[in-house]
C-alpha positions as CSV (number, residue, x, y, z in Angstrom):
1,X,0.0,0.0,0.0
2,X,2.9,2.5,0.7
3,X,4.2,2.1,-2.6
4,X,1.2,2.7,-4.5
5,X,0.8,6.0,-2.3
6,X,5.2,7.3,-3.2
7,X,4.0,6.9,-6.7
8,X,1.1,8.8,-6.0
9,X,4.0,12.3,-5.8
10,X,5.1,11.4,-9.2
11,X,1.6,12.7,-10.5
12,X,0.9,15.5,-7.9
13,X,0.5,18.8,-9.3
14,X,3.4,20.7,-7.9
15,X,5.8,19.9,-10.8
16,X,3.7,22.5,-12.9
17,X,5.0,25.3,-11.3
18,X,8.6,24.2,-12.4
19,X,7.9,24.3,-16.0
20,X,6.1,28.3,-15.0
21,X,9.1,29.6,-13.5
22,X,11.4,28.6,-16.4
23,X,9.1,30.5,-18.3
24,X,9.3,33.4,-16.5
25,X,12.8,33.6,-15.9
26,X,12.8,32.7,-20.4
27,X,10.5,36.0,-20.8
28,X,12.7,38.3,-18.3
29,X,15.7,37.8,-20.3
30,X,14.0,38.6,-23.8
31,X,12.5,42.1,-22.3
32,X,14.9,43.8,-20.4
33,X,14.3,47.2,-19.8
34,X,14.4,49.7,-16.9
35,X,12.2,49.7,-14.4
36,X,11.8,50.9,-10.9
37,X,12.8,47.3,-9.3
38,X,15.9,47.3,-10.8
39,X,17.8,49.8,-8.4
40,X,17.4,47.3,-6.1
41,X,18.3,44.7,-8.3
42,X,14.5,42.5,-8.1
43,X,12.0,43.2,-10.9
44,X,8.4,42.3,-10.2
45,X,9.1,39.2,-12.3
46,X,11.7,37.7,-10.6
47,X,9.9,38.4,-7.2
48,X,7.0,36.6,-8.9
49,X,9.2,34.0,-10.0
50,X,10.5,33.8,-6.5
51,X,6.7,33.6,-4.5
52,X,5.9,30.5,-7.3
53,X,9.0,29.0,-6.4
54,X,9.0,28.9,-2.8
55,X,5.5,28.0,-2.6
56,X,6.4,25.0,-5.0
57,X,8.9,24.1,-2.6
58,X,7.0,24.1,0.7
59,X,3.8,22.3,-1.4
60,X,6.6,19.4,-2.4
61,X,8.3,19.5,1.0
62,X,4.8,18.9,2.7
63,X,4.2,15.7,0.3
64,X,7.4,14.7,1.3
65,X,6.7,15.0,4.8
66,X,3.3,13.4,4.8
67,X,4.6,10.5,3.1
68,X,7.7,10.2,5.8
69,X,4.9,10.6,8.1
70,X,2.5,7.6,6.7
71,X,5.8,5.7,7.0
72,X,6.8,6.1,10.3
73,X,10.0,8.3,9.6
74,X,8.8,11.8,10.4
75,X,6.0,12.1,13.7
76,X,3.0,14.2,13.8
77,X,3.9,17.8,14.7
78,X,6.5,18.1,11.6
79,X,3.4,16.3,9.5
80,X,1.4,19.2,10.9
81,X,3.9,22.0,10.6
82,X,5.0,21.1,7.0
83,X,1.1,20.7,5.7
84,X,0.5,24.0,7.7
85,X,3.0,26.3,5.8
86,X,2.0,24.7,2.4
87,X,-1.7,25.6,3.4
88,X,-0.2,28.9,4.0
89,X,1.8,29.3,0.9
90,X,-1.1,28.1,-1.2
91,X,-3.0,30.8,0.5
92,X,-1.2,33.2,-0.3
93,X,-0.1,32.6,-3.7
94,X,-4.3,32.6,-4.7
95,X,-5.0,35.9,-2.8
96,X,-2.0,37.3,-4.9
97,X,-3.2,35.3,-8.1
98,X,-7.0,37.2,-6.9
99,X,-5.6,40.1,-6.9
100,X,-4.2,40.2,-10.6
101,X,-6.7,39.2,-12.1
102,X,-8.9,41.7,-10.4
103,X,-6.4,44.5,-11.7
104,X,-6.9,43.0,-15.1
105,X,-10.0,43.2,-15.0
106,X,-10.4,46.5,-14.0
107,X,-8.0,47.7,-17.1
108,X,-9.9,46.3,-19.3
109,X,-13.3,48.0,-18.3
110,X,-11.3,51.3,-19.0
111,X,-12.5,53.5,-22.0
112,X,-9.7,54.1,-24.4
């Protein structure tokens, strides 16, 4: 039964976000320009980049930890803490995602 559940990672939806921030990094190379992020080095893409990353991370090292859980390798508070700060990521990355799409829409309601 465990192993049908470790192969269950290899089909989770987290590795999308891999193929996304390649992407991103692909379309921040072509369109360099100036911008007020880069006095400080970080465009609004590469912080982007970074928030899809991390939360990619913490979403795989939950699974991860769920899995060492189920096995007997990792106990219940570290289960709870790691499935906690995915929650959290996740959270976050939709109110952000929300948010964008909001602005989006409110652009293109504008009058030309």
């Amino acid at each position: 039964m465990i192993e049908s559940i470790t192969k269950v990672g290899m089909i989770s939806g987290t590795s999308g976000l891999d193929s996304m921030s390649s992407i991103f990094s692909a379309k921040n190379q072509a369109a360099e320009g100036v911008t007020p992020g880069m006095s400080t080095g970080e465009t609004f893409l590469s912080a982007l980049t970074d928030m899809a990353t991390q939360a990619s991370d913490n979403l795989k090292t939950a699974e991860q930890t769920s899995f060492d859980g189920l096995t007997g390798k990792a106990n219940a508070r570290e289960v709870v803490d790691a499935v906690m700060q995915a929650e959290q990521s996740l959270q976050t990355a939709i109110a952000f995602r929300d948010k964008i799409v909001n602005a989006y829409l409110e652009i293109t309601k504008m009058q030309i």
